[in-house]
N, C-alpha and C positions, 0 to 999 in steps of 0.2 A: 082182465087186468084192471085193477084200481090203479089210478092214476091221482094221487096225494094234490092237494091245495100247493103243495109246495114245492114240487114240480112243475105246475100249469101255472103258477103264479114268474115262476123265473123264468120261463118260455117266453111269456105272454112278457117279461119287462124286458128280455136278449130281444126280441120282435121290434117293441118302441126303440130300443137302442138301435139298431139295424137301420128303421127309420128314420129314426131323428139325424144320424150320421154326426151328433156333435155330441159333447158330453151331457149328461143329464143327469139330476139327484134320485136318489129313490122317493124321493116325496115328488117329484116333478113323473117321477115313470107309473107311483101308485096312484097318481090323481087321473092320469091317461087312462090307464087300465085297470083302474074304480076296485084297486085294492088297499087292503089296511097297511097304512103307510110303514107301521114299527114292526110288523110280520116281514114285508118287504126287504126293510134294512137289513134285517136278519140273514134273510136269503141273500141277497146283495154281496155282504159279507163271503157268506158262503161261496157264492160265484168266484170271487176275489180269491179267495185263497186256492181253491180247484184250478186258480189262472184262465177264466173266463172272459173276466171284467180285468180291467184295471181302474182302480182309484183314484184320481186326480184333487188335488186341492188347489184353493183359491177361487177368484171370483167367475172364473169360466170354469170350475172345479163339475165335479160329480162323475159318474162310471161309463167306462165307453169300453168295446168288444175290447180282449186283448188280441183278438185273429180278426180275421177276414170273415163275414156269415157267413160266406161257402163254403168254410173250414170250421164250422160251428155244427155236431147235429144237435140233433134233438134228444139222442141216446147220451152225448154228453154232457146235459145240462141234466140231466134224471141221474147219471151216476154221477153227479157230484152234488147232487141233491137229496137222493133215497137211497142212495149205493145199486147193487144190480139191479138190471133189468127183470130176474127172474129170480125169487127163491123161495123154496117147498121148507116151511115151517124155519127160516133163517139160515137155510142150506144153501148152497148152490146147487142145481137141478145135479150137474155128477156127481155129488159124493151123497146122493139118495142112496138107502141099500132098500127093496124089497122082500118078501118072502112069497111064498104059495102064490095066492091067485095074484095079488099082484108085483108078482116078480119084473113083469115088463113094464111100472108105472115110472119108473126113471127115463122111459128112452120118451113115453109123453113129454113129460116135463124138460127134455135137451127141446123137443122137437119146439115146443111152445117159446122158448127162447130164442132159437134159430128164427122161429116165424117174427118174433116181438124185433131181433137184432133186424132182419132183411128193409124192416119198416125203418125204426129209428134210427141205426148209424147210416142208412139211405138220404134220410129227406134232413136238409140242412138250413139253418135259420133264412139264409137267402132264398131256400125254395119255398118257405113257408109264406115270405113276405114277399115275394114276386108272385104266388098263387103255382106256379110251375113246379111237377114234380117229376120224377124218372118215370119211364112211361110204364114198369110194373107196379108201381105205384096207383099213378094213375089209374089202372087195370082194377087191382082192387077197392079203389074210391067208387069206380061208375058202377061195377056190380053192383046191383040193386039190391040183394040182399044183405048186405055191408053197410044198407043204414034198415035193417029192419031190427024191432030190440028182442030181446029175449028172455 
């Protein structure tokens, strides 16, 4: 799975907000997390309208969760950033059709999703920023070969 700048970028600033626990600018979240501040806003935005963030102005102004991080995944901040989790040439993995040999590469493509959802609508900004994740999670973290690359 590629995994877009701009995705990992609005993880990584919902993470600083989590922690910060007050409101912050996106120049105050891109300087944290040593990203380009006007790519940031962008996303920012973005979060905002998906009802992620909310906006605040004035002098204690800037973006803060609109939930709770425990009520935040990680799959949410990707589909309101990249749109699905999974899709075969701008499809969604079911409405693939095959032929001949690979008549059965649709039900790969449901499965790789299923396996991508099991991850991301699992582990929630608070599990990311507390380190603590469900323990299937977990399971697949300590496997050793789940960091070897390929």
């Amino acid at each position: 799975m590629h995994i877009p700048a701009t995705a990992d970028y609005g993880v990584r600033a919902l993470l600083a907000l989590t922690a910060a626990g007050v409101p912050q600018t996106a120049e105050t979240l891109a300087a944290e997390q040593e990203l380009p501040a006007r790519f940031l806003g962008a996303i920012m935005n973005d979060l905002r309208r998906a009802g992620l963030v909310i906006s605040q102005r004035g002098p204690d102004g800037g973006y803060r969760l609109a939930r709770d991080p425990s009520e935040i995944t990680i799959a949410d901040v990707i589909r309101a950033l990249v749109g699905p989790l999974a899709e075969v040439r701008g499809q969604r993995p079911e409405d693939t059709t095959y032929d001949g040999a690979a008549e059965h590469l649709q039900e790969v493509w449901v499965a790789v999703r299923a396996a991508l959802r099991r991850v991301l609508d699992n582990v929630t900004l608070a599990d990311v920023a507390a380190g603590t994740f469900p323990p299937d999670i977990t399971a697949l973290m300590e496997d050793p070969d789940a960091w070897q690359p390929r």
